[in-house]
C-alpha positions as CSV (number, residue, x, y, z in Angstrom):
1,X,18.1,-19.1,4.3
2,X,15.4,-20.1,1.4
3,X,11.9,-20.7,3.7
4,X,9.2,-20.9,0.5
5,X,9.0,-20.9,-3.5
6,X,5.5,-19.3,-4.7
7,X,5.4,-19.0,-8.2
8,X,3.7,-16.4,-10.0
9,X,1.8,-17.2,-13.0
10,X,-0.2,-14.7,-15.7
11,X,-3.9,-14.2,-15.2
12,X,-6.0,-12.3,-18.1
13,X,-8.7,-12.6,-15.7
14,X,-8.1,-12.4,-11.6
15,X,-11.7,-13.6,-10.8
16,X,-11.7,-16.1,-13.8
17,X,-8.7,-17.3,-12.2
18,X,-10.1,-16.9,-8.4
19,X,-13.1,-18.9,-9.6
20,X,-11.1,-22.3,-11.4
21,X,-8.8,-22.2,-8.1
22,X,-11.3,-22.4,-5.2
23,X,-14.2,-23.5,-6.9
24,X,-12.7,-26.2,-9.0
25,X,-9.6,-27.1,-7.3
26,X,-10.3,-26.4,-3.4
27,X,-8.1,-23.5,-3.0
28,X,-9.0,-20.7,-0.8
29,X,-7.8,-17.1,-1.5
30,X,-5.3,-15.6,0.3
31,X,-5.3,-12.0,-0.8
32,X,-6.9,-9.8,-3.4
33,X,-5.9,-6.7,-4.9
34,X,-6.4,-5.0,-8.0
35,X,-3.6,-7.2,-10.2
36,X,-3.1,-9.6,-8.0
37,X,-4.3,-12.6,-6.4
38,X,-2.9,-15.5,-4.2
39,X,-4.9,-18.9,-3.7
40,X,-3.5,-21.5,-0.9
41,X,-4.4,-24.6,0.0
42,X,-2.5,-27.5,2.1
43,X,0.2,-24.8,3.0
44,X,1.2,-23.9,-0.5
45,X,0.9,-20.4,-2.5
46,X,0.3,-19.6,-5.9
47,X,0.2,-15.8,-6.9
48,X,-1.1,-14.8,-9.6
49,X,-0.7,-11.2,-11.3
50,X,-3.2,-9.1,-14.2
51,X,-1.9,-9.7,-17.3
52,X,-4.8,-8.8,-19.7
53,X,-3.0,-9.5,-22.9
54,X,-1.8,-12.4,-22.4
55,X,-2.5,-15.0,-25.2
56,X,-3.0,-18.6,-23.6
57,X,-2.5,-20.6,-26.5
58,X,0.8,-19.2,-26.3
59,X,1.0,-19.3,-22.6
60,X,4.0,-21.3,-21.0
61,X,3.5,-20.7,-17.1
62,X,3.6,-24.1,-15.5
63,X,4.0,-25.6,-11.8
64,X,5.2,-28.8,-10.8
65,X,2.9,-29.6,-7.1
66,X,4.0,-32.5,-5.4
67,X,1.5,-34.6,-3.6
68,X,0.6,-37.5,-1.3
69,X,-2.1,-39.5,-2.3
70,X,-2.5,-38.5,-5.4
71,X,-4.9,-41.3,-6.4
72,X,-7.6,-39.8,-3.8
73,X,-6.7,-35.8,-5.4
74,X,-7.6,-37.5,-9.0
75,X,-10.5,-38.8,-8.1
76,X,-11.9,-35.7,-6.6
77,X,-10.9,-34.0,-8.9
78,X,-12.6,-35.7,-11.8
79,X,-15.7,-36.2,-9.7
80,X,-16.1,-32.9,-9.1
81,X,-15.9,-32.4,-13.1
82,X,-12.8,-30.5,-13.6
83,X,-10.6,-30.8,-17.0
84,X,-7.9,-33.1,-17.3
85,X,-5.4,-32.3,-19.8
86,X,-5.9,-34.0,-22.9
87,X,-2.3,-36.1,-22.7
88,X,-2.4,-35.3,-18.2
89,X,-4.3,-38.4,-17.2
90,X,-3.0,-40.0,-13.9
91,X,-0.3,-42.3,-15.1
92,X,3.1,-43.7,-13.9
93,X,6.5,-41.5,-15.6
94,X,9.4,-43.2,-16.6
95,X,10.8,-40.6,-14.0
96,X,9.5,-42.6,-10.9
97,X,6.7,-40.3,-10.7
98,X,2.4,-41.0,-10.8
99,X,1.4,-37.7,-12.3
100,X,-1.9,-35.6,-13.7
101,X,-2.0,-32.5,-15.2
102,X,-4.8,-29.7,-15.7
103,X,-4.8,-26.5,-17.7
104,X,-5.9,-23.4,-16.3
105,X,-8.2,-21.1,-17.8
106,X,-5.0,-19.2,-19.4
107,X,-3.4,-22.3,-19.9
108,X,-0.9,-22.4,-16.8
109,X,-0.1,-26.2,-17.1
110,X,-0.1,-27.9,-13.3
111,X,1.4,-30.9,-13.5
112,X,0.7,-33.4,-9.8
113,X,2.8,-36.0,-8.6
114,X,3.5,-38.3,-6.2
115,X,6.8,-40.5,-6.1
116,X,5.9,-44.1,-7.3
């Protein structure tokens, strides 16, 4: 029986990475090893493992998170200053879905949303 999916997304930098997830986006850390690192919040896990060569402009981790009240996570989350992808505003998709996205600082795309 499936109980969880945690992805696991390249890091070039674990306390880079540790830093953007529970500074910026309100995660807390879970564990902390020498590669590795795992950020929770709200029940969910990301992991994330060393990967020091990693070029993000040529990165293509990404998550899909779904939500609830994903108006109220936007506007935290701009108040609190952190970078909305360029073409990630919060908008309705032709898919049924109100959605934002934000690029990590390797370029892990996160896509939010919330069923319209």
């Amino acid at each position: 029986m499936l109980t969880a999916l945690i992805p696991k997304l390249p890091s070039r930098d674990l306390l880079a990475t540790r830093s953007y997830y529970a500074d910026d986006l309100g995660f807390t850390v879970g564990g902390e090893y020498p590669d590795y690192l795992i950020v929770e919040r709200d029940g969910l896990e990301l992991h994330f493992f060393l990967s020091a060569d990693l070029d993000p402009l040529t990165n293509d981790g990404q998550v899909y998170i779904r939500v609830q009240d994903i108006d109220a996570l936007y506007r935290s989350l701009v108040d609190r200053g952190v970078s909305i992808h360029p073409n990630g505003a919060l908008s309705t998709k032709p898919w049924g879905q109100h959605e934002f996205a934000l690029l990590d600082p390797d370029h892990n795309l996160l896509t939010f949303g919330e069923p319209t």
